[in-house]
C-alpha positions as CSV (number, residue, x, y, z in Angstrom):
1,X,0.0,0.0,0.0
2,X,3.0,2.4,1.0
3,X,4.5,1.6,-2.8
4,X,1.3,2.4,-4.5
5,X,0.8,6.0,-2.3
6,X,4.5,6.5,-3.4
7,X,4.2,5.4,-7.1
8,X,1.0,7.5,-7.0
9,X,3.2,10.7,-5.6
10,X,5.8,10.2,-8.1
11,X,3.6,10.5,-10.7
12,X,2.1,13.8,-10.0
13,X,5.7,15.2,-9.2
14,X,6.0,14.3,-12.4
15,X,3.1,15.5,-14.3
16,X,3.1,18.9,-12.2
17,X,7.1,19.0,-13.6
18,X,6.1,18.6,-17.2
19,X,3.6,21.4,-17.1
20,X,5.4,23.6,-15.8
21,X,8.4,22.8,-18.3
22,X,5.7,23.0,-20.8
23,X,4.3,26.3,-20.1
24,X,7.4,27.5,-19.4
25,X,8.9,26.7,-23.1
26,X,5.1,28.4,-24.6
27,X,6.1,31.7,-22.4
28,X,9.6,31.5,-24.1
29,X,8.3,31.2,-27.4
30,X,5.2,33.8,-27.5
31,X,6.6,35.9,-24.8
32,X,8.6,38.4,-28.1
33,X,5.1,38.2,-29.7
34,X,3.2,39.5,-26.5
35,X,5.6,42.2,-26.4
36,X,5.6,43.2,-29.4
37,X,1.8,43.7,-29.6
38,X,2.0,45.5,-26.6
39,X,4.4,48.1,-28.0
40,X,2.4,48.5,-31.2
41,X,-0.1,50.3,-28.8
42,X,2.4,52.1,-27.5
43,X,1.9,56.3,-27.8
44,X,5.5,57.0,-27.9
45,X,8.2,56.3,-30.2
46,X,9.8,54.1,-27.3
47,X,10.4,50.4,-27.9
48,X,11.1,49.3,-23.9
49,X,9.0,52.1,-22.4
50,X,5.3,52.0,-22.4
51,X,4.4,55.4,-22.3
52,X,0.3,54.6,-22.4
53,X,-2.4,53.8,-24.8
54,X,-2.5,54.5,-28.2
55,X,-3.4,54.0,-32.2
56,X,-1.1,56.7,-33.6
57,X,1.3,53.5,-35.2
58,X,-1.5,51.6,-36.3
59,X,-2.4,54.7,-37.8
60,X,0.8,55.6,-39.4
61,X,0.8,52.6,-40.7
62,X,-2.0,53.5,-43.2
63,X,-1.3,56.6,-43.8
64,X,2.4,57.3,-43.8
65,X,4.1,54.2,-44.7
66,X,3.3,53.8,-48.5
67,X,6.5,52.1,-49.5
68,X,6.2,49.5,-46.3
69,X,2.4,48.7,-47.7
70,X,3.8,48.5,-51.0
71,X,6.4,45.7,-49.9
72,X,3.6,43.7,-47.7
73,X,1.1,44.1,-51.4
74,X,4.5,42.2,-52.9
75,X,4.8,39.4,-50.4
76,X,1.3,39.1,-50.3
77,X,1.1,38.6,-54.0
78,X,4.2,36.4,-54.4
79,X,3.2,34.4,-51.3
80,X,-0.5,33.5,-53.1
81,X,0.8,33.0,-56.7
82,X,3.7,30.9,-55.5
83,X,1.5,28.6,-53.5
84,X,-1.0,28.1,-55.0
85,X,1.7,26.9,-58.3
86,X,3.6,25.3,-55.6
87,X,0.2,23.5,-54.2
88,X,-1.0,22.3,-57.8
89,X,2.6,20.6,-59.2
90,X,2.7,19.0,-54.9
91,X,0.0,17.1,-54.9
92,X,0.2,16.0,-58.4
93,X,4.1,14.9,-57.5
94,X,2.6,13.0,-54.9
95,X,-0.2,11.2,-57.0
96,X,3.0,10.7,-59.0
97,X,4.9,9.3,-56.4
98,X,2.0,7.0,-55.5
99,X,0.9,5.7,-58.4
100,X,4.7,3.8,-58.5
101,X,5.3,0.3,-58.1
102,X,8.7,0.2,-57.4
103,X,9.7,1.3,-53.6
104,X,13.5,2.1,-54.9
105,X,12.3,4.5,-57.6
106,X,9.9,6.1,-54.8
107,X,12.5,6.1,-52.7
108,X,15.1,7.6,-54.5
109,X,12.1,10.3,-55.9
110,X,11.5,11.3,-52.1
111,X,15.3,11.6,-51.0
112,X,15.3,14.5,-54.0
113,X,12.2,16.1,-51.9
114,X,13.8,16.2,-49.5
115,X,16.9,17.8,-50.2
116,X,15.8,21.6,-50.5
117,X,14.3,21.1,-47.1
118,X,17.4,20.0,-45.4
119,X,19.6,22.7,-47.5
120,X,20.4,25.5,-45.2
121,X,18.4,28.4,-47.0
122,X,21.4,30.4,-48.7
123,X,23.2,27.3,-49.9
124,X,19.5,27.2,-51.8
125,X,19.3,30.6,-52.7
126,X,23.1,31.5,-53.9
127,X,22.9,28.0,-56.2
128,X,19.4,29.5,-57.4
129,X,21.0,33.0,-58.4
130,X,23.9,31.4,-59.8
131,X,21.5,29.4,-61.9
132,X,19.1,32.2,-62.6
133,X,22.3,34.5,-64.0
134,X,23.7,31.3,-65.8
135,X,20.5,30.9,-67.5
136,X,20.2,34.7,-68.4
137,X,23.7,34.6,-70.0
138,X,22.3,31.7,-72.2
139,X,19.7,33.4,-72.9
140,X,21.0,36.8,-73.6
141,X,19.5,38.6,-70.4
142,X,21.0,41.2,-68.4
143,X,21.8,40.1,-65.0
144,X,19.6,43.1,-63.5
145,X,16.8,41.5,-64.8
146,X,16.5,39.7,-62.0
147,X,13.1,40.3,-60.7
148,X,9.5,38.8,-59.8
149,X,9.8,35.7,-62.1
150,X,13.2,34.0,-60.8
151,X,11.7,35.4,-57.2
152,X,8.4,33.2,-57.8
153,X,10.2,29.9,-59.5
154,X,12.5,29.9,-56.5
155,X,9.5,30.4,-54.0
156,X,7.9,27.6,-56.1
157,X,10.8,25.4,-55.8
158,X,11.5,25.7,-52.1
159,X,7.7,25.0,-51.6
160,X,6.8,22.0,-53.7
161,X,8.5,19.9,-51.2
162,X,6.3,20.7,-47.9
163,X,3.3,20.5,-50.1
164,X,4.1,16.9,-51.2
165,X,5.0,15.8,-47.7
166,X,1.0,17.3,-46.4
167,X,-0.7,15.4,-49.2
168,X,1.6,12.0,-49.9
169,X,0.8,9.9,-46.7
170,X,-3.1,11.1,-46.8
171,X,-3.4,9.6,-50.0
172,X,-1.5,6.6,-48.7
173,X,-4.1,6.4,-46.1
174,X,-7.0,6.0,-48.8
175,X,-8.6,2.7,-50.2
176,X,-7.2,2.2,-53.3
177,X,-10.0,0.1,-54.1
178,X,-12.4,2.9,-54.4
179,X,-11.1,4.1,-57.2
180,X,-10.9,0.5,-58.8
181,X,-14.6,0.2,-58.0
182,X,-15.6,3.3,-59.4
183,X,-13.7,2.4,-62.7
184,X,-15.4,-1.2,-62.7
185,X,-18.4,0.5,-63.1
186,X,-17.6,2.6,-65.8
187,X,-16.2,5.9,-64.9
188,X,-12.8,6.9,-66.4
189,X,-9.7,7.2,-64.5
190,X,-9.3,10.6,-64.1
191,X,-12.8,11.4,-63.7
192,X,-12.7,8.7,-60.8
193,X,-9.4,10.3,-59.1
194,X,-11.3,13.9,-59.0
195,X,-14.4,12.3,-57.7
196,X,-13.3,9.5,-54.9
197,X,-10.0,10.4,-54.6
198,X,-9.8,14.2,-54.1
199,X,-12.1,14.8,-51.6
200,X,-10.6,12.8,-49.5
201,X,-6.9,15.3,-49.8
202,X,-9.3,18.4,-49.1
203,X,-7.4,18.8,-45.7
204,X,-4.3,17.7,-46.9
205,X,-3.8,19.8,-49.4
206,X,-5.1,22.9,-47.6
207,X,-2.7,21.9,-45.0
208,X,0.0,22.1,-47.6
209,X,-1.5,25.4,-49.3
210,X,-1.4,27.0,-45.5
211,X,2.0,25.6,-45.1
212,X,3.4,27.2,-48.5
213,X,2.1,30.7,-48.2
214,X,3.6,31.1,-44.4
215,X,6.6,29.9,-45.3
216,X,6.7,32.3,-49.0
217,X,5.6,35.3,-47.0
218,X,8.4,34.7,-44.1
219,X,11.3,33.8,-46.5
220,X,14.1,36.2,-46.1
221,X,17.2,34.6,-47.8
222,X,16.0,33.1,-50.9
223,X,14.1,36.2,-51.7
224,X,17.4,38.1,-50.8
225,X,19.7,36.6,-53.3
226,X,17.1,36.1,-56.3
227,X,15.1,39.1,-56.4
228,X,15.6,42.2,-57.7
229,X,15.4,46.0,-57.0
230,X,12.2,46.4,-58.8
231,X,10.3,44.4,-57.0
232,X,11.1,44.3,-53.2
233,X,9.5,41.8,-50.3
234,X,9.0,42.7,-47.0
235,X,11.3,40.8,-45.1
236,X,14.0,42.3,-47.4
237,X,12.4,45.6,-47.0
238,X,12.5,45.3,-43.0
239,X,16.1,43.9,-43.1
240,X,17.3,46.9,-45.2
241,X,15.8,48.8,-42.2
242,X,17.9,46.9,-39.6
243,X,20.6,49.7,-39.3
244,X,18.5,52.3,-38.8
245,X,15.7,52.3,-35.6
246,X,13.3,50.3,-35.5
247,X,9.9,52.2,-35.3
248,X,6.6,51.0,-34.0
249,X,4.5,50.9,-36.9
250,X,6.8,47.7,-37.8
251,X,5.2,46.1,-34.6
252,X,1.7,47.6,-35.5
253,X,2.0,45.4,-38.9
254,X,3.6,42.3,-37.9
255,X,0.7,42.4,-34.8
256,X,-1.9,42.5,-37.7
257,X,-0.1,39.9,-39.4
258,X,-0.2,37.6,-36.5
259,X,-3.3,37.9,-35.3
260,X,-4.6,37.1,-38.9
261,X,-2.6,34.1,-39.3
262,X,-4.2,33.1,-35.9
263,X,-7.4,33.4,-36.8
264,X,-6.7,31.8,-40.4
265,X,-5.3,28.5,-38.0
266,X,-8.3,29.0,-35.6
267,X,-10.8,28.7,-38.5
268,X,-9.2,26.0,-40.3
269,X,-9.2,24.0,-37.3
270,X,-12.7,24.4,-36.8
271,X,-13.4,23.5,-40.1
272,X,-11.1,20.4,-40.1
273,X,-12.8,19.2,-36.9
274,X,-16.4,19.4,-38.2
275,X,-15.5,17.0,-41.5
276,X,-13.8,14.9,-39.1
277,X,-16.9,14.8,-36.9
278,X,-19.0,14.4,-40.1
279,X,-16.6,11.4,-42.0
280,X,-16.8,9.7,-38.0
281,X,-20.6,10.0,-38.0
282,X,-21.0,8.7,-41.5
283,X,-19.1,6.3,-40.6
284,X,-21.0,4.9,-37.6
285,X,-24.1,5.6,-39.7
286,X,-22.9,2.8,-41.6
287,X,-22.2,0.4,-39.4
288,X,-25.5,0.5,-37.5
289,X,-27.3,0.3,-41.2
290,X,-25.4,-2.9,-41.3
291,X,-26.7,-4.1,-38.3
């Protein structure tokens, strides 16, 4: 009895221990974000002084920072175009991949995927520039004509990857018989992907989608080394800003663009948990017809 009240004591020690450690690692990690919304309300120019309540940055921000809008309308734009391409060629590399019958090939085809993932991000984007101005001197292009097409075929390229990995092992997760089924009784094959198949990526590939557009809009050092000086991103814009002081309307904008992805994650994990809900009550509906 004395072990049991002693196991049982070491137990909560420990649970109470990995909360706290747990808590204690979400404080480190959201803590700068906390801050930094704080400060965006801040009335002075002072970024470690709160000097009391105000809107003037957030107002700033739409009013007086035309060429920091401008820059968040480019990595907005580059961010949507680029995933969406990168979202398209993903999932149709991993009904590729899928569709193989030889595990070496597949193999072999995912070790490639995964190469631009484990490349630290300038070894990717100095071999992209150097291809980008070897391909303009074949061409006959001036090297300052580097602008928003090599910038959205490397965002593509660094993207495709993560998008495959969201939508490869839900598709290995489906009934392949389905489809068969549906092509016994007459429908063609691609017809019979789009209508069995499909719906069952829709979170998968949204998932992927999500994943490509944060990672677009936050890239820094690809975008640094293939872009060009006619069309700027924001994280280049802000880094080009490093030297000088950082003012508050730059935590008024990066506030607004954290809550939004919040609520964009919020939403989508609503919606994701309602079809879940629906497939497991279809699912017991099913069963209890059977019965």
């Amino acid at each position: 009895m004395k072990r049991f009240f002693t196991s049982g004591k070491k137990k909560n020690l420990s649970s109470v221990v990995g909360n706290l450690f747990m808590v204690l690692v979400y404080l480190f990690l959201y803590a700068p974000l906390l801050v930094m919304i704080v400060f965006s309300f801040n009335s002075g120019k002072s970024t470690s002084v709160f000097q009391g309540f105000s809107l003037r940055w957030y107002n700033e921000l739409v009013t007086g920072s035309a060429q920091l809008i401008e820059c968040l309308k480019n990595s907005l734009i580059l961010a949507v175009l680029s995933s969406l391409a990168a979202t398209v060629l993903g999932t149709l590399a991993a009904v590729g991949i899928y569709m193989l019958s030889g595990k070496r090939v597949e193999g072999l085809l995912l070790t490639v995927n995964n190469i631009p993932m484990m490349n630290p991000d300038i070894v990717t984007g100095v071999s992209m520039m150097m291809m980008f101005v070897f391909v303009g001197a074949l061409l006959g292009v001036s090297g300052d004509r580097v602008n928003f097409s090599t910038l959205l075929i490397a965002h593509i390229t660094f993207n495709i990857p993560y998008v495959l990995l969201n939508v490869l092992p839900k598709l290995r997760a489906t009934d392949r018989s389905l489809m068969d089924a549906a092509m016994d009784l007459g429908c063609p094959p691609v017809k019979a992907f789009f209508k069995v198949v499909m719906p069952q990526l829709g979170s998968a590939i949204l998932s992927g989608l999500l994943m490509a557009f944060t990672l677009s809009f936050d890239d820094f050092v690809i975008s640094y080394y293939t872009s060009g000086s006619d069309f700027v991103t924001l994280p280049v814009y802000i880094y080009s800003l490093v030297r000088k002081r950082v003012r508050p309307n730059l935590y008024a904008l990066y506030s607004l663009i954290f809550i939004a992805i919040l609520l964009l994650l919020v939403a989508y994990n609503i919606l994701q948990n309602k079809s879940e809900k629906k497939s497991r009550n279809k699912v017991a509906e099913g069963v209890r017809g059977k019965r």
